[in-house]
C-alpha positions in Angstrom: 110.3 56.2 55.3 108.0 59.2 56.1 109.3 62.1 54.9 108.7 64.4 58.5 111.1 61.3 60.3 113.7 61.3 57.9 113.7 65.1 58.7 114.1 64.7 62.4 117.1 62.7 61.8 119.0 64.8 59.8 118.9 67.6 62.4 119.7 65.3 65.1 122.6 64.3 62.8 123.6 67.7 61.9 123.4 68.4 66.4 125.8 65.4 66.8 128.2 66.7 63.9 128.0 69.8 65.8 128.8 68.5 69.1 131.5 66.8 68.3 133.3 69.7 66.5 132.3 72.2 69.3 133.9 69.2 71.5 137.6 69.4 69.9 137.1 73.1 70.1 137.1 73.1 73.2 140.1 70.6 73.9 142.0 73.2 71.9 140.7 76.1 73.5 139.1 76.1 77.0 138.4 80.3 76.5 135.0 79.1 73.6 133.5 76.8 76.1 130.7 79.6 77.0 130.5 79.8 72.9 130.0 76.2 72.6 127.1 75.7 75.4 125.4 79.2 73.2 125.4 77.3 70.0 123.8 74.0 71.4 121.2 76.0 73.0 120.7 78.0 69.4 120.4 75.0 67.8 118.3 73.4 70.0 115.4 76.8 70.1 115.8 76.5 66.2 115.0 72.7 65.9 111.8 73.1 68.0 110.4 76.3 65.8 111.0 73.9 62.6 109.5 71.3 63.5 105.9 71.9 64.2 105.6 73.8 60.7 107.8 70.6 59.0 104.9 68.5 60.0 102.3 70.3 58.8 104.1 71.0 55.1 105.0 67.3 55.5 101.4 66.8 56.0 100.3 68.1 53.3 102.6 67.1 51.1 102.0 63.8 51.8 97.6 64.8 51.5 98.2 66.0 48.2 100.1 62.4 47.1 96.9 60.0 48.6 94.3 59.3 46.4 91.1 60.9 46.1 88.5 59.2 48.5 85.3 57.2 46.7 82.3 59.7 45.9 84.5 62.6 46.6 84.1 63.8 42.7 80.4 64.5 43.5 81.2 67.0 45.9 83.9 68.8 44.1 83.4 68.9 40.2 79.4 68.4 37.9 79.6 65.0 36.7 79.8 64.3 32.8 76.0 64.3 31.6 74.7 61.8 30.0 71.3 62.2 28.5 69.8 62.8 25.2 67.6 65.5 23.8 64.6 66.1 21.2 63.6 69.4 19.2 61.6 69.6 16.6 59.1 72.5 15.1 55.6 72.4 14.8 54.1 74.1 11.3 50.7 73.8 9.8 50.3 72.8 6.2 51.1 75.9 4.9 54.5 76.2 6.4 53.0 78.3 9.2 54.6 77.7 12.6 51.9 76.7 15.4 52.5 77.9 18.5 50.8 76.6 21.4 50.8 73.3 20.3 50.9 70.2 22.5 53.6 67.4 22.1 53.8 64.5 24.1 56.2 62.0 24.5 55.9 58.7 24.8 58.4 55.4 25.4 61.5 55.2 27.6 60.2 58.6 28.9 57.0 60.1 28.9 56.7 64.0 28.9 54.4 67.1 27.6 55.2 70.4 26.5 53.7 73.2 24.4 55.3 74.5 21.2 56.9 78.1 21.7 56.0 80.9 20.2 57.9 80.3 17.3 56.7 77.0 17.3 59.5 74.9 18.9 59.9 72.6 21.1 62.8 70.8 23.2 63.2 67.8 24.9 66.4 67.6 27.2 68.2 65.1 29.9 66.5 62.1 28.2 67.9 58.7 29.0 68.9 56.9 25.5 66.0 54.8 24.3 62.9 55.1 22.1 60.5 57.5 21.6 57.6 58.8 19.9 56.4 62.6 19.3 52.7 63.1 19.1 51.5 66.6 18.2 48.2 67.9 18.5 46.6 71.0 18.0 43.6 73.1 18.3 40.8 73.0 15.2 43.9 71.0 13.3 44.8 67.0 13.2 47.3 64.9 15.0 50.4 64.2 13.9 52.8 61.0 15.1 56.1 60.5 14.6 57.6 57.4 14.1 60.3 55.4 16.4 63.2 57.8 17.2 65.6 56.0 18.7 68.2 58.0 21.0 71.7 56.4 22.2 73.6 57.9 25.0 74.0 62.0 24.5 72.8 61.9 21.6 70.3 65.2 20.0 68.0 64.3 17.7 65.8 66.7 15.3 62.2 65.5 14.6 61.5 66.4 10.7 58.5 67.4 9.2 56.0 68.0 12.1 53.1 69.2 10.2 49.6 69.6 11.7 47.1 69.0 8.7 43.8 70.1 8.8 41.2 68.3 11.3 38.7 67.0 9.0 35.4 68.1 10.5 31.9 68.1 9.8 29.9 71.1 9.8 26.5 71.1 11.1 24.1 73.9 9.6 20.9 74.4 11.4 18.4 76.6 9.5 16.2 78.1 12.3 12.6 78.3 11.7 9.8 76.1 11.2 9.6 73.7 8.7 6.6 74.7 7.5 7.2 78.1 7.5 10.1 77.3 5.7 8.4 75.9 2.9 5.9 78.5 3.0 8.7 81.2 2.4 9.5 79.0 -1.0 5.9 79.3 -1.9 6.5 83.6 -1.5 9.4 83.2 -3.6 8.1 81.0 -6.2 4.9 83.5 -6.7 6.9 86.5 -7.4 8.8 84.9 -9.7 7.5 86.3 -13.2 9.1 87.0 -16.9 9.4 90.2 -17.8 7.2 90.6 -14.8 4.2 88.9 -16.9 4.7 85.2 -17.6 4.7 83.1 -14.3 7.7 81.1 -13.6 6.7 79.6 -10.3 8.6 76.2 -10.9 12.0 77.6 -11.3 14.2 77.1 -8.7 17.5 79.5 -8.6 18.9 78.4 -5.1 20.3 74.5 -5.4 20.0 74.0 -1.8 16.4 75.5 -1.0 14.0 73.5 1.7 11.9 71.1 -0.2 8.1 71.8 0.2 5.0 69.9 1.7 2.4 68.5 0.3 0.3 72.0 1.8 2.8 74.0 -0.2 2.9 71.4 -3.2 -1.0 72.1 -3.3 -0.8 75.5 -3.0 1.8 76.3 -5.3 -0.1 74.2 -7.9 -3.6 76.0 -7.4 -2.3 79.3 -8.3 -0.4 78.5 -11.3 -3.9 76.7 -12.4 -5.7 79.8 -11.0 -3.0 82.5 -12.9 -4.3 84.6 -15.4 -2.1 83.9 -17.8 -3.0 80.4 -17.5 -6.5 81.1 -18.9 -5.1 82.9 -21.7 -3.3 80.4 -23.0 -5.9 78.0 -22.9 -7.7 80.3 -25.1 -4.9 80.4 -27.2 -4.4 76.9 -27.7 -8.1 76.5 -28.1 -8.0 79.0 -31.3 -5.3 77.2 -33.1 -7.2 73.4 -32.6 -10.1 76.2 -34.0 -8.4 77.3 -36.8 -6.6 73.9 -37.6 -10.1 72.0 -36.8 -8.3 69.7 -34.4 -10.2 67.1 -33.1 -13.1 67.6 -35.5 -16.0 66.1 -33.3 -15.6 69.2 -31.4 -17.3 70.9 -34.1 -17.0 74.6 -35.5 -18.3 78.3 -34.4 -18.6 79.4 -30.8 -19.7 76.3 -29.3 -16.7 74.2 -30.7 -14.2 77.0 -29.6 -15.8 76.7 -26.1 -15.2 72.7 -26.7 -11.9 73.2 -27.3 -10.9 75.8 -24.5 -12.5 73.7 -22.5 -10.4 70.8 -23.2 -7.3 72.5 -23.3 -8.0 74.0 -19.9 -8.9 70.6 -18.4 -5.8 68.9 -19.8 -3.1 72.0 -18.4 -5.5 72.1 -14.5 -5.1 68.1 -14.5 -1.7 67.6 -15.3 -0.3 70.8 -13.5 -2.5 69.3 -10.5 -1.5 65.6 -11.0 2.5 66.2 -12.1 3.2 69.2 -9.2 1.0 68.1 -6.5 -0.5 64.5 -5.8 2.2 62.6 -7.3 4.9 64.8 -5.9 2.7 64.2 -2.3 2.4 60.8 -2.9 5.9 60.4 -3.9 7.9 62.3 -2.3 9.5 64.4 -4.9 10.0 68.3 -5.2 8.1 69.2 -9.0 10.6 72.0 -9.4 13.4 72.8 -11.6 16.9 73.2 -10.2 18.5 75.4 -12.5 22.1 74.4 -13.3 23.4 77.3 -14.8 27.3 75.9 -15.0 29.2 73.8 -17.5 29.5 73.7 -21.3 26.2 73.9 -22.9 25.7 70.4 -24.2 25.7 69.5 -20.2 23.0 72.0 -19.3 20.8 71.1 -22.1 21.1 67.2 -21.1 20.8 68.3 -17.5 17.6 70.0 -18.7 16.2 67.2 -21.1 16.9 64.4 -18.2 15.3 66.2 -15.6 11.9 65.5 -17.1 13.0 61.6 -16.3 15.0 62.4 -13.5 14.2 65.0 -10.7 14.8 66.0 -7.5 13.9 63.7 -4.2 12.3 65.9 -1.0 15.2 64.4 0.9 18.0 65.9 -1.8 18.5 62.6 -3.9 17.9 62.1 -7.4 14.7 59.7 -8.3 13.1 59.2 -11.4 10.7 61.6 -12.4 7.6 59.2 -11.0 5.5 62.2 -10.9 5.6 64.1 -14.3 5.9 61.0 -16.2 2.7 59.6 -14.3 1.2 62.6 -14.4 1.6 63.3 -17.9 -0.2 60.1 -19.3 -2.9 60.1 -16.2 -3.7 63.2 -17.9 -4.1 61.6 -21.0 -6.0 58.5 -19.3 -8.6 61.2 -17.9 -9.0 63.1 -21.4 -11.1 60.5 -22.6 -13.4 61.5 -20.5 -14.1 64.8 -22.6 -12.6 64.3 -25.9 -14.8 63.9 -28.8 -15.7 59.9 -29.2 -14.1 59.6 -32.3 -10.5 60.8 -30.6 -11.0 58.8 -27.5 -8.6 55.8 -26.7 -5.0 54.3 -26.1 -4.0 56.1 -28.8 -4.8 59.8 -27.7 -3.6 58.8 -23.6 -0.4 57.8 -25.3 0.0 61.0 -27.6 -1.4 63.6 -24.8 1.0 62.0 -22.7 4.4 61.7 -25.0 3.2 65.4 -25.9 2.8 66.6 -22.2 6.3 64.7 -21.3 8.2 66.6 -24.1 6.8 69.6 -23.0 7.9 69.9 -20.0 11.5 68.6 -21.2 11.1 71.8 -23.6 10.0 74.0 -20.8 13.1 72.9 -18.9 15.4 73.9 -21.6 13.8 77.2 -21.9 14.2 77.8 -18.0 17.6 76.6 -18.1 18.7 79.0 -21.0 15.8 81.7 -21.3 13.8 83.2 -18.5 16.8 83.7 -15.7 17.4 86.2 -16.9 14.2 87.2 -17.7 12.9 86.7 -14.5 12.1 89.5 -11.6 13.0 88.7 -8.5 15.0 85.3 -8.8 17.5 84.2 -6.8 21.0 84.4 -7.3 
């Protein structure tokens, strides 16, 4: 029964009660009727002040015992999260944090942040599922995580989120004109000297100059032909074939010596112009030497050796030495042209051109080894 009924009736009961006691009052006593009709009406003015506030405790009483209606939790407490969360912290190879960074995510959810300034980042109010973490960054590589799987309010760290280096290729443009460029190797090669004397045109100090022309090639070949010093030691060779009586046909006195310096200048013009400049035109190939200047000694002096058989391609590649080798024994081919009869054939093309080969392998050894630092003016 309601609780604000069963209250009604126990003041209604308590009236009667009354009533009937103030009723056998007044059979005994006539004098309390006036008292009798005062506590009715007392009792009556108190009931109806009660009531109205009975009902409304009753009320609420009774409010506070029903259940709460459906959905009304949404209006009067934050419902119990759910979701998931990622963090992680982006460093380069070196440990360094990366700020700025940009991670996505990808699968169940799909989301992009940058990396703080202390190069983390935070993934929150994810629904479970799986993910991936792909990190990039500027001037550096990408990095991907693998599947990261996330179940209901679950955080997760990301491990090792390292950004290697972007591999990249650099592009170096050297400004200028080809030609001019080569022309500029031609200056250098000039003022190359020992002991500010000797030329030592053909040394090369810088491994990664600009190969030259066949205008340079030329060039470069006429003025060591044209170089003082080249002159003299013609001479020079032609008084020890003199003093040895080499090549005997020649003869003796001034006429023979004049023979003789003229052979000897014939054979250094023909295969300096032959081994530095057609061949190398015809072929291809720079006719300098790249000095190595690195490694244990026995590896510079075969470096120096094989680079009579093995040179130095205008596009940067190794080739075989086409052009010394040919020119060496086309030299020797054309000596029989001016050589005394009697020394004439196979046998002095072959030997003039063995001799010129191992002469420039010598020469190489002596550049590799000798006349840096000798030289004025090369090139570190």
């Amino acid at each position: 029964m309601p609780l604000h009924r069963q209250s009604r009736e126990s003041h209604w009961s308590s009236l009667f009660a009354f009533a009937r006691s103030m009723d056998a009052l007044r059979r005994f006593d006539s004098g309390f009727r006036w008292l009798i009709w005062l506590g009715v009406a007392s009792m009556l003015s108190g009931m109806a002040a009660s009531l109205p506030a009975q009902q409304a405790d009753s009320t609420v009483a009774s409010n506070r015992e029903l259940p709460d209606a459906p959905g009304s939790e949404g209006t009067t407490a934050n419902p119990v999260s759910k979701s998931s969360a990622l963090a992680g912290t982006v460093v380069d190879s070196n440990g360094t944090v990366v700020a700025g960074a940009r991670v996505a995510l990808s699968g169940t959810a799909e989301r992009a942040i940058v990396s703080g300034d202390n190069g983390e980042f935070f993934f929150s109010k994810l629904p479970p599922g799986s993910f991936r973490v792909t990190v990039t960054g500027a001037g550096m590589g990408t990095f991907v995580s693998p599947e990261i799987r996330l179940a209901a309010e679950q955080t997760r760290l990301v491990p090792d989120v390292v950004l290697p280096v972007a591999a990249s290729m650099t592009e170096i443009r050297v400004s200028g004109d080809r030609n001019e460029l080569a022309e500029e190797q031609v200056h250098i090669a000039v003022e190359q000297r020992v002991l500010g004397i000797l030329p030592n045109f053909y040394s090369s100090y810088d491994w990664h100059a600009p190969p030259l022309g066949p205008k340079q090639k030329f060039e470069l070949a006429f003025r060591a032909v044209t170089d003082p010093t080249t002159f003299l030691g013609s001479a020079t060779v032609a008084g020890f074939e003199q003093a040895t009586n080499s090549f005997p046909g020649y003869g003796l006195g001034a006429q023979g010596y004049a023979k003789r310096y003229g052979a000897a200048y014939a054979d250094d013009f023909i295969g300096r112009m032959m081994g530095s400049a057609v061949f190398p035109s015809l072929f291809h190939q720079d006719p300098r030497y790249f000095y190595k200047g690195t490694g244990s000694i026995p590896s510079r002096a075969l470096y120096a050796v094989r680079s009579a058989l093995i040179c130095r391609g205008d596009n940067g590649g190794w080739q075989p030495n086409y052009s010394h080798v040919l020119g060496s024994f086309t030299t020797g081919g054309i000596s029989n042209l001016y050589y005394p009869a009697g020394s004439r054939g196979v046998s002095l093309t072959l030997l003039n051109g063995l001799i010129e080969t191992a002469g420039n392998a010598g020469n190489n050894l002596v550049r590799e080894f000798v006349l840096k630092r000798l030289t004025a003016r090369a090139a570190e």
